[in-house]
C-alpha angles and dihedrals in degrees: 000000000000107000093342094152098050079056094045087050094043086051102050088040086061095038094048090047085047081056094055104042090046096049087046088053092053103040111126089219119096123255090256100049086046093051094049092048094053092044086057090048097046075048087058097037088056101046099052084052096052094041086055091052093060096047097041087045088047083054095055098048082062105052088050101044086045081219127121127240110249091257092061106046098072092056088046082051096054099046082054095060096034084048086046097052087041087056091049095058105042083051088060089262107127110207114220109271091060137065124255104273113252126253140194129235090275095054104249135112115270126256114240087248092060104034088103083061094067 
């Protein structure tokens, strides 16, 4: 059992390239219509990679940096004044589109049982 998976991976990476030979030999295309085929695949192929580069170095810019990418500041924006107004108001603070919170004689919040005995 010594070294048995570097062997299992040697052996489905033969057998996979013996798939593909072996499929491009058959194909009932022409050599010139497989080649350009693959030529448009290995494009694509290309072009998706290189497109997830970007995007992966342009990730890590901003994790070492700590900034945030300009899509992204008006929605943090946002959560911090939506977190802000959410802080008034659990402090006893009401923000402007709501009504004062009611209280009872002794100056505190209801329960839910006694709100009826507002």
């Amino acid at each position: 059992m010594k070294d048995d998976k570097g062997k299992i991976i040697l052996s489905l990476l033969a057998g996979a390239s013996a798939g593909v030979i072996a499929g491009l030999l058959l194909a009932p295309e022409t050599g010139d219509e497989t080649r350009a085929g693959l030529r448009q695949s290995a494009s694509r192929f290309s072009d998706d990679l290189s497109k997830l580069l970007k995007e992966g170095l342009s990730r890590l810019n901003d994790l070492k940096t700590g900034g945030v990418s300009a899509e992204h500041s008006s929605d943090r924006s946002a959560a911090d004044s939506l977190l802000n107004d959410l802080d008034s108001t659990a402090l006893g603070g009401s923000s402007l589109s709501e009504a004062p919170a009611a209280t009872t004689e002794s100056g505190t919040a209801p329960t839910p049982e006694k709100q009826g005995e507002v």
